[in-house]
N, C-alpha and C positions, 0 to 999 in steps of 0.2 A: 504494500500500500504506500502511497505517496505519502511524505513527511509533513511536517507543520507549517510550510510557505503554501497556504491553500490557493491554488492557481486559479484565474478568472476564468479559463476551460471548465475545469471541474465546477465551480460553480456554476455555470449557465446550465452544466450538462443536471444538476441537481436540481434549480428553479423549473428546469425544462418539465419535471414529472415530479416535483412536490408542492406543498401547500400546507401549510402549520395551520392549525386550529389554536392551540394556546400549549402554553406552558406551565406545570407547578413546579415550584424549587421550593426545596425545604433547604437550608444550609443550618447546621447545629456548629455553631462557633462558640462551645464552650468550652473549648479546650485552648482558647488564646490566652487565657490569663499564667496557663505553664510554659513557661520560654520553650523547655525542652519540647515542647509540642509541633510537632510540623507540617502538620496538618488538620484537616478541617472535615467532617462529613458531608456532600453533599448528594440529594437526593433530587432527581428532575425525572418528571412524567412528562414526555411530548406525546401532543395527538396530533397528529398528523394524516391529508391525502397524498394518496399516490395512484397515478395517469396507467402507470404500467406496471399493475398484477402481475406479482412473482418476479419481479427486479430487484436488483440491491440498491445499497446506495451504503454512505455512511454517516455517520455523526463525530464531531468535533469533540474533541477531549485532550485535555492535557494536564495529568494526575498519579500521581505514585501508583496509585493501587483500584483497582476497583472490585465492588465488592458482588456484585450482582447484575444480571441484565436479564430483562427478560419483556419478550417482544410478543405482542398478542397473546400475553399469556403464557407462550414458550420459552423456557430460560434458554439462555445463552452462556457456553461458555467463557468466560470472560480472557480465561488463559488462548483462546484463539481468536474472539470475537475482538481482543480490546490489545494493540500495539503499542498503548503508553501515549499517542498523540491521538489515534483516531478508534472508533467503535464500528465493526463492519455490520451489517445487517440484510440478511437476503430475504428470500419470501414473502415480498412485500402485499400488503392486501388491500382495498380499496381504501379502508381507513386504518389507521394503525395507533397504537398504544405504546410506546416506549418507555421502559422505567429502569434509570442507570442510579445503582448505588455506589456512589466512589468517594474514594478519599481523596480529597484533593489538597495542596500545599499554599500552606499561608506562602505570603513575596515578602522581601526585601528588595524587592527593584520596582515597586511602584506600578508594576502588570499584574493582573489579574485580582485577588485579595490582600492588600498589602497590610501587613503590622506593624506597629512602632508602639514603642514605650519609652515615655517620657522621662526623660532623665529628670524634671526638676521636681515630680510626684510618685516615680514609677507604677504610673496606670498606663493602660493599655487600649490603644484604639486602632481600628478596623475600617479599611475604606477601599472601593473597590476600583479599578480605573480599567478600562477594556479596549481604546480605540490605537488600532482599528480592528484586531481579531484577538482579543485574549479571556472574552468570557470565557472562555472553555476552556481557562484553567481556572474557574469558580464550579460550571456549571454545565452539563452535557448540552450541547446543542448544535441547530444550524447555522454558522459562524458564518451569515453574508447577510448582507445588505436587504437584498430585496425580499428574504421568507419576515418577512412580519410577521407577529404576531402578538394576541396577547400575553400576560403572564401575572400568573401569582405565587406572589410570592410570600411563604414563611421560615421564620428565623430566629431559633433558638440560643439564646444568650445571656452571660450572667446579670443575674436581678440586678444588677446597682447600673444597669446599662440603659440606655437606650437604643432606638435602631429608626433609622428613617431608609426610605426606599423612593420608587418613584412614585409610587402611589400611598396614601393616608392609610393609616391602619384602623382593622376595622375589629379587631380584639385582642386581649391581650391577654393569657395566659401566664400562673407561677402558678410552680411547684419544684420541690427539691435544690433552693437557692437560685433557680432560671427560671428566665420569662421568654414566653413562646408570643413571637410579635406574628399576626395574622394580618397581612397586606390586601384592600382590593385589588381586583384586577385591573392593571395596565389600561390604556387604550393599544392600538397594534402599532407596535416601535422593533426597530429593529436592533439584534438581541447588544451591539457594542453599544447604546444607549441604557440597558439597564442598570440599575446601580443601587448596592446596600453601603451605607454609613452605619457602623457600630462603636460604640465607645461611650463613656461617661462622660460626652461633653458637655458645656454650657450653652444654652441656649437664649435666643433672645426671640420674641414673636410677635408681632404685628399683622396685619388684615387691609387689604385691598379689595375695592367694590364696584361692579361699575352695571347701569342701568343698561340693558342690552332693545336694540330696533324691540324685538315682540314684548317689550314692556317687564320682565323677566331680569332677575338682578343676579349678576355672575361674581360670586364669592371667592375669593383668593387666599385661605391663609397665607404668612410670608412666616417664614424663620429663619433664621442665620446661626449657625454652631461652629465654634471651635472648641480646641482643649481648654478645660479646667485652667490652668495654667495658664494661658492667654486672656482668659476672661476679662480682666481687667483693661486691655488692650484694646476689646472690639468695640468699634464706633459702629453700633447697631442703625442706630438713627441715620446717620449719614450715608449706610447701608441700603437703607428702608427707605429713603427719600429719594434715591438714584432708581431702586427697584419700582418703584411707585409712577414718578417722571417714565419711565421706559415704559409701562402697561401701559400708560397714559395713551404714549405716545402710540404704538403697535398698534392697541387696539383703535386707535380711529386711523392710522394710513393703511392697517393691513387689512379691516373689516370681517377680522374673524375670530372670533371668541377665544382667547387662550384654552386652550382643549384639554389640560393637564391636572384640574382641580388644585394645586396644592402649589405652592412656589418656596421651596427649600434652599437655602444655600450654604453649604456647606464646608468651613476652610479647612483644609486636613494637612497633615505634615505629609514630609517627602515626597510633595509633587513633583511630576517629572513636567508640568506644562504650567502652562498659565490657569487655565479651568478647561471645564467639559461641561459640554450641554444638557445632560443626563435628565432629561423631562422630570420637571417635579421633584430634581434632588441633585442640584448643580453643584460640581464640584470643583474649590479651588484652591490654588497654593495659598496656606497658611500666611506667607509672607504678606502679602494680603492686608494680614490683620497687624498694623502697625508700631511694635512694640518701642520702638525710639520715633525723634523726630524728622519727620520725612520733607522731603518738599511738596508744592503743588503737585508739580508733576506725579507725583507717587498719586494725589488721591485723582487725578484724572485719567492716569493709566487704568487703574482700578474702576472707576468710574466705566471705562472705554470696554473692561473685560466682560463685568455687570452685562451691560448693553448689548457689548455682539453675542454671550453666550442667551440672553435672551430672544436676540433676532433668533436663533436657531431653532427656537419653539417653532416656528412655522419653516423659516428656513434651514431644511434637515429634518426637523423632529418630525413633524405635521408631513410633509412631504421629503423624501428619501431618494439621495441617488439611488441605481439601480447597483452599481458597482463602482469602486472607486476612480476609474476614470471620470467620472463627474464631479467628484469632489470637490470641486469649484461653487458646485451646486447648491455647499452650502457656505464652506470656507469662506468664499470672496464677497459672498451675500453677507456673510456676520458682520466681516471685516468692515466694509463699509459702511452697514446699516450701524455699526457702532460709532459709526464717525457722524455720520449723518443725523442719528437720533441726541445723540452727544451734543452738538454743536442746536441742534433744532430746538431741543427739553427739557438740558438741567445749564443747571448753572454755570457750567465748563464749556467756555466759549474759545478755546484754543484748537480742539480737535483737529481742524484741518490745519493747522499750521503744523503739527505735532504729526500729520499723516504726512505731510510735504517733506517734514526734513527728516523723520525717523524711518516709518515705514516703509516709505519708497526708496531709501537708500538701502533697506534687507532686501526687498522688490530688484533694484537695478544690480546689487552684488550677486543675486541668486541668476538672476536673467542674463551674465555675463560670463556663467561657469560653461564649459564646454558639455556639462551634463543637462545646459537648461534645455526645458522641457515646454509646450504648449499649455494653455492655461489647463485645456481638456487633454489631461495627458493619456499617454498609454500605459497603463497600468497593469501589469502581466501577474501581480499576485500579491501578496499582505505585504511582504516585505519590502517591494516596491513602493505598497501604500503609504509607509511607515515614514517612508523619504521623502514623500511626497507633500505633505503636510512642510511645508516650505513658502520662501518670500514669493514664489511666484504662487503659487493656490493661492495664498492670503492675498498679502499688498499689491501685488502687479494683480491680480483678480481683482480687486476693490477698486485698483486705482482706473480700471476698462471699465466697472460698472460707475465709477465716475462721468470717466467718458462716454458710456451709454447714456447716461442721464439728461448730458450736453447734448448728445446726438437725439435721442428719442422726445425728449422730454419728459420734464419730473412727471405730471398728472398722466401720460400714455406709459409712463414704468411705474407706477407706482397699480395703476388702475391694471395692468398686467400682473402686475403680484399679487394683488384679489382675484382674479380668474383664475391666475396657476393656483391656490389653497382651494379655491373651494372646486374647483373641475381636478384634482389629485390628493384631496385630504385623505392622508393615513395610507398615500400609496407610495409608488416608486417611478422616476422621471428619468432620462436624460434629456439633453442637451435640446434636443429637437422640439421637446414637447415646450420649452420655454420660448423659444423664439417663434415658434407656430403664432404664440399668444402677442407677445411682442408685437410681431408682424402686422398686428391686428392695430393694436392700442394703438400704435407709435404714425400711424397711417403710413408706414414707409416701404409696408410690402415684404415679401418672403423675401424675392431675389435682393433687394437691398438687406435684409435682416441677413439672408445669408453670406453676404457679402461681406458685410461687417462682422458678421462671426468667423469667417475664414481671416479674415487680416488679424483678427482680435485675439480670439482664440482660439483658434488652429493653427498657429503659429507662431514660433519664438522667437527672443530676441526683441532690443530696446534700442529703437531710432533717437536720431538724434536733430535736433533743430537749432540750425545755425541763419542768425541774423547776418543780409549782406546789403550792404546802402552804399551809393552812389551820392553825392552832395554838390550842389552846382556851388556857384562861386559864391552865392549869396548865403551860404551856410543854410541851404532848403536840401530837402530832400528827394532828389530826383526820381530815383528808382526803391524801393527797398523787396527785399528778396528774401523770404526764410528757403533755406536749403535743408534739404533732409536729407541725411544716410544710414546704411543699415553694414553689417559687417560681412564678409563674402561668405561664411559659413551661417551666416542669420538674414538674410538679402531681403526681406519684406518690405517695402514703403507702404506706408497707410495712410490713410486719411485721417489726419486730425482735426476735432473743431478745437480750436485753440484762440486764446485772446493775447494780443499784444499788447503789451501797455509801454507806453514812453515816459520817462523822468528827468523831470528835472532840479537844481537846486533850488531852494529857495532862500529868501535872505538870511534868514537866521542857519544856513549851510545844511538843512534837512533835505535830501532827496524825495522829491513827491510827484506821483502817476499826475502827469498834466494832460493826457489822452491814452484811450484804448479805443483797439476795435476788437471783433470776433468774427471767423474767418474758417471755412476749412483749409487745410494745407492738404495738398494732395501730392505727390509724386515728388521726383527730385527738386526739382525748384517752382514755387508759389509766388507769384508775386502782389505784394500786399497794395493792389491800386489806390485805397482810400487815405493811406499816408501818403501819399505824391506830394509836394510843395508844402510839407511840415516844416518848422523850423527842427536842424538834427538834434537830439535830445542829449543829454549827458548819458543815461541807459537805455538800454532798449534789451525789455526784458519778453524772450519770448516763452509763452506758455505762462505768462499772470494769471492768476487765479487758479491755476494750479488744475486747468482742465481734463489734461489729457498726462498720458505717460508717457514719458520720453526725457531725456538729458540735456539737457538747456548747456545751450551754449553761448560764448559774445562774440560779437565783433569787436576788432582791438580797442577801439573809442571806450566801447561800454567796459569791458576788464580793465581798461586803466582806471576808467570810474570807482569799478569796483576797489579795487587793490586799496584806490585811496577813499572811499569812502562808503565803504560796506554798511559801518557802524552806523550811516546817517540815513538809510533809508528808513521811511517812517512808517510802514507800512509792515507789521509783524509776516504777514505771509509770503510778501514779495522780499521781505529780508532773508526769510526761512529758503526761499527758491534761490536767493541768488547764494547765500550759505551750502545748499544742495550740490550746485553746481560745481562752485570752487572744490568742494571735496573729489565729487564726482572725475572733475581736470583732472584733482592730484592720484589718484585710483589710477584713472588713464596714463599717468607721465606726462600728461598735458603742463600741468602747472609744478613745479619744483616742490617739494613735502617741505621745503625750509621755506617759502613763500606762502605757505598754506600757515605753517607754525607760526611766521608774522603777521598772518591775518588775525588766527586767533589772541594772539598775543595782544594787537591793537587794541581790537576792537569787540572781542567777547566781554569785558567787562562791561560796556555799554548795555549789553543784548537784555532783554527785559524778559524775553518769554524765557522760564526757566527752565522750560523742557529741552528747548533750544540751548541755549549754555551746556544743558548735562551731557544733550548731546555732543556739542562740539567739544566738551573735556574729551570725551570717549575717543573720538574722533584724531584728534591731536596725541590722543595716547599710541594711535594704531600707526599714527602716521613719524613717530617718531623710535618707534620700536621695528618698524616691518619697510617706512619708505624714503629715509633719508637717509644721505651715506653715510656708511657706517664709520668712517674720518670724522663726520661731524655731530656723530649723535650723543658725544659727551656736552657739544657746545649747546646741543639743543636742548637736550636733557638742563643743564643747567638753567637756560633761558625760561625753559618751563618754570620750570620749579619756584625762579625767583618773583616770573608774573605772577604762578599761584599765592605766594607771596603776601606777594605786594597789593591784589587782589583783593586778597584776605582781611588785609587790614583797612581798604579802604571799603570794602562792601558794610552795608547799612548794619549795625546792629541787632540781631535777630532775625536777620532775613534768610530768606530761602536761598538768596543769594550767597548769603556770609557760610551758609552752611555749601553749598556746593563747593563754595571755592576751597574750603578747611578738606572738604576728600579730594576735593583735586591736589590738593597738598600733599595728602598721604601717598597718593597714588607718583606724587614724580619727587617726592622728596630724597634727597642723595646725597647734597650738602650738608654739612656738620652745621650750621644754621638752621638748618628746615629741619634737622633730624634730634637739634638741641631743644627746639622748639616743641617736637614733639613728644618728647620726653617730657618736658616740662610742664605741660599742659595736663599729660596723664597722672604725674604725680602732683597735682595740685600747685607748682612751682608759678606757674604764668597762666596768664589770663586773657580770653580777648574779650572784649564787651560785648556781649548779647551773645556770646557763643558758650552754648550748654555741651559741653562732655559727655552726653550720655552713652551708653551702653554699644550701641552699633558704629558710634564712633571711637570709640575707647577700641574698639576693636579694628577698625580702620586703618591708626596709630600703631599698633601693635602691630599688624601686619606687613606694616613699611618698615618698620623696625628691625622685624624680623629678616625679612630680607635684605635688610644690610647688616646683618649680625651684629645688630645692639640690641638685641632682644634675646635671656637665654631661658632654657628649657623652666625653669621655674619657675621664671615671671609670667609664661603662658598660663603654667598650669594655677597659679596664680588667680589668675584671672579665670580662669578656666571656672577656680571654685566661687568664685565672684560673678559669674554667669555661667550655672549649673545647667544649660538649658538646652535643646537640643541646637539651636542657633549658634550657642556658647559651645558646643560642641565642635560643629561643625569650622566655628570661625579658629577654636584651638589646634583642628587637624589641618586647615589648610597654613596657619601661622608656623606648625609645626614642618611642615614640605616644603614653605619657603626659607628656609633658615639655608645659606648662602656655604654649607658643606657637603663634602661627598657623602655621606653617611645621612643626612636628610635623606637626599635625593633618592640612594637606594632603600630605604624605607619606604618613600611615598611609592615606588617604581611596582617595590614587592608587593606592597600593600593592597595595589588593582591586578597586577600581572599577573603575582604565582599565588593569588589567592581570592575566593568568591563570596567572603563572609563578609563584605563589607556591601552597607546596605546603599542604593544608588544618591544619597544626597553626602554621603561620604567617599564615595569615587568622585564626583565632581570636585570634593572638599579639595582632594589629594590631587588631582591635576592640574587643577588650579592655582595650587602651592606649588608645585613642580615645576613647573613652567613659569620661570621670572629671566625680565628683557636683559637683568644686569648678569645673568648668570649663565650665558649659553656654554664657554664654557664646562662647566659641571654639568650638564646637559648632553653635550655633545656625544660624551658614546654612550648614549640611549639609542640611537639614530638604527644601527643594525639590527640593537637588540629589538625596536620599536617592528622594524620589517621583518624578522622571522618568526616573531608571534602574530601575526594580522590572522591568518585564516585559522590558526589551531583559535585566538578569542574569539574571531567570530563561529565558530562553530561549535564553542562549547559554553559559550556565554548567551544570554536573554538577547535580544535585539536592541533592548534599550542600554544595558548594560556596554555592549560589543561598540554601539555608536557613541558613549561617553570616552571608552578607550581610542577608537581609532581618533577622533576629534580631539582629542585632549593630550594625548601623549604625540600626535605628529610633531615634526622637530619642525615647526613654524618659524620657528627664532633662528633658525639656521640658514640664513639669508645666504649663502653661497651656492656656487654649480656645484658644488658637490653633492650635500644634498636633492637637489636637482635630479641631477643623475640618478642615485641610487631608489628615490622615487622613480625615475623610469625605467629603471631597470627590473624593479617589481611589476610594475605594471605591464611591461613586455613579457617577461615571467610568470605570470600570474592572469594572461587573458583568458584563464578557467574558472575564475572565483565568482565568488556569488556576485550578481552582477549589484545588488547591493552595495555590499564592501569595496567592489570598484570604483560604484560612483562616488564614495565619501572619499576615496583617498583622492579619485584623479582632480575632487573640489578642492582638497588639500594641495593640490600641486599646484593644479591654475593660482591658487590664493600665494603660492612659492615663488612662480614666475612672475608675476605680475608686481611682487616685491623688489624681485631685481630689475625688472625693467622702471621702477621707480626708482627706488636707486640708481640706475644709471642715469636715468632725467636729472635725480638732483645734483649728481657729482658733476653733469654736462653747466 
């Protein structure tokens, strides 16, 4: 039988002759409170149709042990029936009865039923995470997309527990120290949507209401849990008032009744994602829940995640790709709609500046690998799927149904998203079935809808728009001209509507849009007639407002503008685009990484959006580690360090500002100043005004520390026992891996490589400490050993696991051809691997070359 990369053949050949009636799961999870315990009982009855009497077929499993099967009544050997990943079953009858008893295994890597116990109470909590194919290591079933079904579920657990699901519980059972939680049934979702939350955690609960057309009033409990532990931490209210704002919103553009009865949301530890849209018991990273002080940005991220995993109640939940090649179907739909309902609902009126410069730069980095992919990719099986879930599904998805919104118009796409829910509620769709509707709303017709979906998404790769003007003697405008190109392995031109905006100074030396028009661009060169006889602008920014996708570029006029006066454009979004850019240049080799470092350097203290700033910390960090010569990355590195600085002391007391710039500190400090400073600070020594030391920055401090070996082993632990917590945990093991010795290093190295007991938010901890810019170095002969484990980890390790290692441990920092090489010489070596594992390293190499060809730019 085939192994656990369940291939899109095999599925179709399954949908092709079955049909799920419903599901019972019983899971008896009382045996998580004994560490030594490693597993779990689960019991699942499917009923099920089947097309073709007396065919086989099988079901999905992935479980130490199983204890029984038995199909219409007739057991089943389990010793021949069950492979350890799948359950075979022949003799199939018009309806059928299946009932699998098996033991299945609690996780440590965040797939399937994951456990954790809290270091700062040692209680124990339960939370299940599945996407895209790992129910079936909770619970026997049909592991895809389109068998639907409902389910009930119950779930045996110690008394002092609770248990939330996707649907309300409808009684509640003790006896013998456990309570037996009995769940209604589901509405029909598909089985990587289901989800049990178990644990002692704290709860907060609220109620949402809304008057429905037939006069009928639609009841929403709301809840929100974390650990005990955290309790203190959760801003429920602020919670509950994003949650509330978003129903608002949905239910009047989407016009269809949230369908889920119950709205749960639940923060769990060691998430491997941001959240999951898990109908009626939304799941998401703990972090989340803000235990120190964060900035803006922090509660509008949060804000943004709320929103798109609520888009997914219809888009996704309500209606379902059929298989993961449409994943876009719901990915790019969240993405956006969390932008769009964001910016529309609550009070976080940044959104799209924050999609401009954040997301669309994961979008243009992902769309630039030689692995990128069409929005609708080709998706050959889970593991594919796994990959998939990328900046191009998301952001380059959101940022086209941007563009669709420009091109169709809002009220013909929005009024198509009411016909797709209610003409496919509770079914399954591709690609085809959306633009049918489209076609309709939008007046623009199939052959144009399909038109637009073939350049859009049937197609990879990210054009680029370049402004080109002509200027008569009179300082007018003669000609102006955007030019398009695409790369010869990505050759598409598309149509953009895109708007142009021209700038100029004004007395007080602000740059400000003194005209726009909007335009499609089509083919290699457009020419924009309605600017004709403008006076020429100081900028001429193409793609303002942020219409369309694609990489903005200048004409030499405008980039000298920019260069000197980034900081003065007025306009938070067209600052964010022309910020875009300049990065985008230095990525390309276009613009030198030491000319990008004194942009930031200028003019990021000015920048006012602070999502913006965080980002360009980040930004500057990448670009001073991976693309300026390595002759002058001590000069840079210093430069940094003393802006952050200097920064530091001049940002507002208190501010979101004061506090970015105190971790941009940590993050380039190297000087015996900035490092004296930090010391100082931690030991109560010095002060800055309005800057709180708390806990996540205390660890911050120490981090830098560490990595320049003025931090030793006691003072972590240290601290360690001064935040006893799993955060405090995690922040000790990566403090621990950065310590600037060889004997760190092969700790941290061991710690993932030759061993599996560490749970996945402690592989990250460990790779993340291991990999420091000052230390290549001590790093460097990991590089071989890095290449002769890739296929024995991926093959003996989880998916989620195998992808922290091959990502984490790549020798990034090893900016030479040598490495170079030795990545292609694996990869020549190696064109038998799972085509997975290929893709992540060959994204590691592009991400290798593309460092040296910036570095060559900058030393030019």
């Amino acid at each position: 039988m085939p192994g656990k990369n369940l291939s899109r053949d095999e599925a179709q050949q399954r949908a092709g002759i079955l049909s799920v009636d419903g599901y019972e799961v019983h899971l008896d999870v009382t045996s998580a409170l004994d560490a030594s315990a490693a597993t779990f009982r689960s019991t699942t009855t499917i009923r099920f149709r089947s097309s073709a009497p007396g065919s086989a077929t099988f079901v999905d499993l992935l479980a130490p042990g199983v204890r029984s099967i038995t199909l219409n009544g007739r057991p089943l050997d389990p010793a021949t029936a069950f492979d350890g990943m799948r359950v075979a079953v022949d003799g199939l009858a018009d309806s059928n009865v299946l009932v699998v008893d098996a033991d299945c295994a609690y996780s440590r890597t965040g797939e399937g039923l994951h456990r954790f116990t809290d270091p700062a109470d040692g209680e124990t909590y339960l939370y299940t995470h599945y996407e895209p194919a790992e129910a079936r290591r909770v619970f026997a079933n049909f592991e895809q997309p389109d068998l639907k079904a409902p389910y009930v579920f119950t779930v045996t657990a110690p008394a002092a527990w609770d248990v939330y699901a996707n649907s309300a519980e409808e009684s509640v059972d003790e006896q013998d120290g456990a309570k037996t939680w009995h769940f209604l049934a589901t509405q029909p979702i598909s089985t990587y949507l289901t989800a049990v939350v178990a644990g002692p955690y704290h709860v907060a609960r609220d109620h949402w209401s809304r008057e429905l057309p037939d006069g009928t009033r639609l009841e929403i409990p709301l809840a929100a849990t974390c650990r005990k532990s955290l309790a203190a931490h959760l801003d429920a209210e602020e919670i509950f008032t994003v949650t509330k704002q978003g129903l608002d919103f949905f239910h009047d553009e989407f016009d269809y009744p949230y369908p889920f009865g119950k709205y749960d949301q639940c923060f769990v530890p060691e998430y491997n994602i941001g959240a999951m849209e898990n109908p009626g018991c939304v799941t998401f990273r703990e972090e989340y829940v803000f235990r120190s002080r964060v900035t803006a940005a922090a509660y509008e991220a949060r804000a943004n995640v709320i929103l798109h995993e609520m888009a997914h109640m219809w888009f996704g939940d309500l209606v379902t790709m059929r298989w993961w090649d449409d994943l876009w179907l719901k990915e790019s739909f969240a993405d956006f709609m969390g932008a769009f309902s964001q910016q529309a609902a609550t009070g976080y009126q940044s959104a799209w500046v924050t999609f401009a410069n954040q997301r669309k730069a994961w979008a243009y980095k992902q769309d630039q690998y030689p692995t990128t992919h069409p929005i609708t990719a080709d998706i050959r099986d889970v593991e594919d799927a796994k990959l998939n879930f990328d900046g191009i599904t998301y952001a380059k998805g959101a940022a086209v149904l941007k563009q669709l919104v420009a091109y169709a118009g809002r009220d013909a796409f929005f009024d198509g998203a009411r016909q797709y829910f209610k003409r496919h509620a509770f079914g399954n769709t591709v690609l085809g079935d959306l633009l049918e509707i489209l076609a309709v709303t939008s007046g623009r017709g199939e052959q144009a809808m399909a038109d637009w979906s073939a350049a859009w998404l049937q197609t990879a790769g990210v054009n680029s728009l370049t402004p080109q003007l002509t200027v008569d003697n009179d300082g007018r405008i003669s000609e102006l001209v955007v030019l398009q190109d695409a790369t010869d392995e990505q050759p598409t031109l598309r149509t953009h509507r895109v708007a142009i905006g021209l700038y100029d100074h004004q007395a007080d030396g602000s740059l400000v849009r003194t005209d726009r028009v909007e335009l499609d661009v089509t083919g290699a060169r457009t020419v924009v007639e309605e600017l004709a006889g403008r006076p020429r602008p100081a900028l001429i920014l193409v793609n303002d407002d942020d219409l369309t996708y694609c990489k903005i570029r200048f004409d030499p006029d405008s980039l000298a503008t920019v260069s000197s006066s980034l900081g003065e454009i007025r306009e938070p979004l067209a600052r964010a685009l022309a910020w875009s850019a300049c990065w985008n240049l230095t990525r390309d080799g276009l613009m030198p990484a030491r000319d990008y470092l004194a942009l930031v350097l200028r003019f990021a203290g000015r920048e006012s959006e602070i999502g913006v700033l965080q980002s360009l910390h980040l930004q500057a960090l990448g670009a001073l580690s991976l693309y300026v010569d390595p002759a002058w990355r001590a000069t840079g590195g210093q430069l940094l360090a003393e802006g952050a600085l200097r920064e530091l002391r001049a940002a507002a007391p208190g501010s979101d500002h004061q506090l970015a710039w105190a971790r941009f500190l940590a993050e380039t400090a190297t000087g015996d100043e900035q490092l004296q400073l930090l010391e100082d600070l931690l030991a109560g020594r010095a002060t800055i005004d309005g800057l709180e030391v708390d806990q996540d920055l205390r660890w911050s401090f120490w981090l830098a520390l560490s990595a320049e070996g003025r931090a030793t082993v006691e003072q972590i632990d240290a601290e360690l026992k001064r935040d006893n917590t799993a955060g405090g945990n995690q922040k000790a093991v990566q403090a621990m891996a950065a310590r600037p010795t060889a004997e760190a290093k092969a700790a941290a190295w061991s710690a993932v490589a030759d061993s599996d007991e560490l749970p996945n938010a402690l592989v990250s901890a460990q790779t993340a400490g291991f990999s420091q810019a000052g230390q290549r170095e001590l790093t460097a002969p990991y590089t071989p050993r890095y290449f002769e484990l890739l296929e024995k980890v991926w093959a003996e390790r989880s998916i989620e696991i195998a992808m922290r290692f091959v990502g984490g441990f790549f020798p990034r920092l090893q900016t030479d051809q040598e490495t170079l090489d030795a990545t292609d010489s694996w990869l020549a070596d190696h064109r038998e691997a799972a085509p997975a594992l290929r893709r992540l390293v060959l994204e590691c190499r592009d991400d290798l070359a593309r460092a040296l060809r910036a570095q060559a730019a900058d030393r030019a």
